[in-house]
N, C-alpha and C positions, 0 to 999 in steps of 0.2 A: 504494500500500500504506500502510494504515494506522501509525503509530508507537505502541506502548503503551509509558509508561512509569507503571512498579508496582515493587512490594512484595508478598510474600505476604501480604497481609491481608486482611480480610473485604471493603473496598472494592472493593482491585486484583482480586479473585476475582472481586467482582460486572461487573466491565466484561469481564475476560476472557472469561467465561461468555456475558454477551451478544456478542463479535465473534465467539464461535464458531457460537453458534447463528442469528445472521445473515449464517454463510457469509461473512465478507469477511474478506477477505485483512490481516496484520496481524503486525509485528514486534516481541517484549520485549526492553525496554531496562529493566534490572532498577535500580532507585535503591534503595540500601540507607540505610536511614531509621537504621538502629544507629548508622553511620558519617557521618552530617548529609548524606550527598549529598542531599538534596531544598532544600539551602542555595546548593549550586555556582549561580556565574554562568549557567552554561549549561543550568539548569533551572530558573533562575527566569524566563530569558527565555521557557519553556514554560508554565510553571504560578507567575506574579507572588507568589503566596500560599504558596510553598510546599507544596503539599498534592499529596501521589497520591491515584487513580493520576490520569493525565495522559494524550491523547493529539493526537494531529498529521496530520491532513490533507493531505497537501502538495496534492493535486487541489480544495480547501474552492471555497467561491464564487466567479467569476468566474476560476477557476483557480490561486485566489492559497491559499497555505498555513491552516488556520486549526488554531488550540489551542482545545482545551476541557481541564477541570481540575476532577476531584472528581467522585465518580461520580454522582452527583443529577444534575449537570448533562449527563453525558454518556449517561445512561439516556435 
C-alpha cells in the first residue's frame, strides 16, 4: 500500500486524484504545512526538500522502499 503524505492543496489534490483513479491502494498521512510539519526529521527523510505532497513505496524496485516528492515528479 501506497503512503500519501499531503496537504489540502492544489498539488496534494492533484496526486490524490490520480491514486484514485489508478485504483491503487493508498494511505493519508496529513503534514500540516501551517504548523512546519513538512520541517520534522521524519519527513525530511521522505521528501529531503521539504515539499508535499510526498509518497512511499514500500514494495519500489527490487522490493526495496522508494520516495518520490512533489507532484510533477510523481505524475
Amino acid at each position: 500500500m501506497i503512503d500519501l503524505y499531503s496537504w489540502a492543496t492544489p498539488n496534494g489534490h492533484k496526486v490524490h486524484i490520480m491514486l484514485e483513479e489508478c485504483g491503487l491502494p493508498y494511505r493519508v498521512h496529513g503534514i500540516d504545512i501551517g504548523k512546519g510539519e513538512q520541517f520534522a526529521p521524519e519527513f525530511l527523510a521522505i521528501s529531503p526538500n521539504n515539499k508535499i505532497p510526498a509518497i512511499v513505496d514500500p514494495e519500489g524496485p527490487d522490493g526495496q522502499p522508494i520516495s518520490l516528492f512533489e507532484s510533477g515528479a510523481i505524475l
